[in-house]
Phi, psi and omega in degrees: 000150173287221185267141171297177178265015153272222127110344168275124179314137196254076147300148209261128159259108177249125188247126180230124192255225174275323176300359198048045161304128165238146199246162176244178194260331171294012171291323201265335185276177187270126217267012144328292159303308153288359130298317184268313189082014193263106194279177164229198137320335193223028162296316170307335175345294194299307173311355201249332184272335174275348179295330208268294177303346169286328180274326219257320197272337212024053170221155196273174171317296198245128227204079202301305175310144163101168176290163191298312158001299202262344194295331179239122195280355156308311203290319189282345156310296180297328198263004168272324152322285211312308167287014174039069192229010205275349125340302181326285169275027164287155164292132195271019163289335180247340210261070178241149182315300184317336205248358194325308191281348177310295205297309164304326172288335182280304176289353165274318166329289196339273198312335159300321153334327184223049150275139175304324174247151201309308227252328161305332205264150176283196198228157191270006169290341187275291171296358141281273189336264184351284180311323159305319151341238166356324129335315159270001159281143216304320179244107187279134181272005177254354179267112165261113194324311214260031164242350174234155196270192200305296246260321189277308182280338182255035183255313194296303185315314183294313184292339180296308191277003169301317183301326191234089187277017192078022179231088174265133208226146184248081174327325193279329166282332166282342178267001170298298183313323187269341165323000000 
């Protein structure tokens, strides 16, 4: 195994939007880490709570369009939890009455994932297990019946559930061991 993916020199990423905006790559790391320099078992963590937000928000990490506010997408995660806004900023394919609770269960793994500090973020056997949870439930907030037929959801569910046979293995902690 490598290195975690924190572990990469916190290089200048130039992202050019109509504004030339340049962005650093330290939007996206963990930001522990990038205080500390230290890495842990659970610095990938946080990259794993902005992925979760990309699925549950439909928007990539980082977002040129929209207020300056909203451009890092963790940072506009968190402070819309705070503001108990997180309805607000669902993507609006999922953003269904039916699905509230799906969704508050799903948002929570994210945000714990992207505490600032590492010893606060679960492990990624705890956020599979969750998400697995959340995978069995009868009705999935990520399927819209009414662009796919029966056969197209229960071939995704079956490869889903195929993917995952319980031998969940935690990368970040076996590439720790080789440091």
């Amino acid at each position: 195994m490598g290195p975690p993916l924190q572990a990469e020199e916190h290089q200048q990423l130039h992202l050019q939007d109509d504004n030339n905006l340049e962005l650093s790559r330290e939007l996206l790391n963990d930001p522990e880490h990038l205080h500390t320099n230290q890495l842990t078992e659970k610095s990938d963590m946080y990259s794993i709570g902005v992925v979760l937000v990309e699925l549950l928000i439909g928007q990539k990490a980082l977002m040129f369009d929209g207020p300056e506010n909203a451009r890092n997408l963790a940072q506009y995660f968190h402070h819309s939890l705070k503001e108990g806004r997180l309805f607000e900023v669902l993507e609006s394919n999922i953003n269904k009455e039916e699905n509230k609770m799906q969704i508050k269960e799903m948002a929570e793994p994210a945000k714990r994932c992207l505490s600032l500090r590492g010893n606060d973020r679960p492990s990624m056997k705890e956020v599979a297990m969750e998400l697995d949870e959340l995978r069995k439930t009868e009705k999935h907030l990520w399927v819209n019946e009414e662009v796919m037929s029966i056969e197209e959801v229960e071939y995704l569910l079956d490869e889903t559930s195929n993917a995952n046979d319980g031998s969940i293995k935690t990368s970040a902690h076996d590439s720790m061991r080789t440091m």
